[in-house]
Every structure is written in C-alpha cells, then in structure tokens.
C-alpha positions as CSV (number, residue, x, y, z in Angstrom):
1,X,0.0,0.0,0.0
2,X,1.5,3.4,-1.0
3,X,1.1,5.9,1.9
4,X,3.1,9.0,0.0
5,X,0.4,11.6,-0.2
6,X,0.5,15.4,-1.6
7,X,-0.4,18.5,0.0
8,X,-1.2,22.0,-1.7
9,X,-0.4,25.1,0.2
10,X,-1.5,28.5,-0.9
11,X,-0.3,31.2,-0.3
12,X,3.3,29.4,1.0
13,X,5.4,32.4,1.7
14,X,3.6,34.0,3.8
15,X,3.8,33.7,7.6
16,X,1.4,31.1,7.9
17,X,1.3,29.7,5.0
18,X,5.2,28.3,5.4
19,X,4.6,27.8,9.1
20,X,1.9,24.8,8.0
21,X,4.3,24.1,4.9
22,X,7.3,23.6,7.4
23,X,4.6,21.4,9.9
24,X,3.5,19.3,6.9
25,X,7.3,19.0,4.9
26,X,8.5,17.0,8.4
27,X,6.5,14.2,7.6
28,X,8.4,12.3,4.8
29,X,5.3,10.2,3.5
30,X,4.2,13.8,2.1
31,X,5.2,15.4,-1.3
32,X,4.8,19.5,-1.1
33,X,3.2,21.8,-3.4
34,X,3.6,25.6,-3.0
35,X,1.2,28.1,-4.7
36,X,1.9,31.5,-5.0
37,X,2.1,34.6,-7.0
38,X,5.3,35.4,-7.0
39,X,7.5,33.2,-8.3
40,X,11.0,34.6,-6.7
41,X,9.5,34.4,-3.1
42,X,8.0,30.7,-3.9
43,X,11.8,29.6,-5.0
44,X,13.1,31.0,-1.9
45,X,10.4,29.6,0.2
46,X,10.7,26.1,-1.3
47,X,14.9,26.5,-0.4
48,X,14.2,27.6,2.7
49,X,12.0,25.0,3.9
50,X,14.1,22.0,2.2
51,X,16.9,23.0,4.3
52,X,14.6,23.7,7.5
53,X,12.7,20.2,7.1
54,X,15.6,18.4,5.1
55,X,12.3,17.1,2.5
56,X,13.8,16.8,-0.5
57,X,9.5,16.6,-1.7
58,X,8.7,20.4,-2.4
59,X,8.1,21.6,-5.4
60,X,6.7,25.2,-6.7
C-alpha cells in the first residue's frame, strides 16, 4: 500500500502559509506543493523550507 500523499499550500510564503508548509514538509510520506504569486518568493520559500525540514519533496 502506497502511503506517500501530496499536500497543496497557498499562499506558501507567507507567515502562515510556510509555518503549515514547514509542519507538513516533516513528515516524509508527504510530497509538497507551494502556490503563490510570485515566483521569486516561492523559489526562496521552497529552499528555505528544504533546508529547514531536510524534505527533498517540495516543489513550486
């Protein structure tokens, strides 16, 4: 049985938005998904929280 799952977050560089990106990215059974507007924030966000959470699963 395959247990990997996604999650979407919206709005991801905001405050709360990469505070439940960072919660969710420390599970390893979850693949990331950041939405955003701008794409130079999302990039930095996605870096930021791969180094934070060492998931190698986020993608913009």
């Amino acid at each position: 049985m395959n247990t990997e799952r996604v999650a979407i977050v919206t709005g991801a560089y905001g405050k709360i938005g990469k505070a439940i990106t960072e919660i969710i990215a420390l599970n390893d059974n979850y693949k990331v998904v950041l939405i955003g507007r701008n794409e130079t924030k999302l990039v930095e966000t996605v870096a930021e929280i791969k180094g934070v959470t060492l998931n190698q699963q986020i993608r913009y």
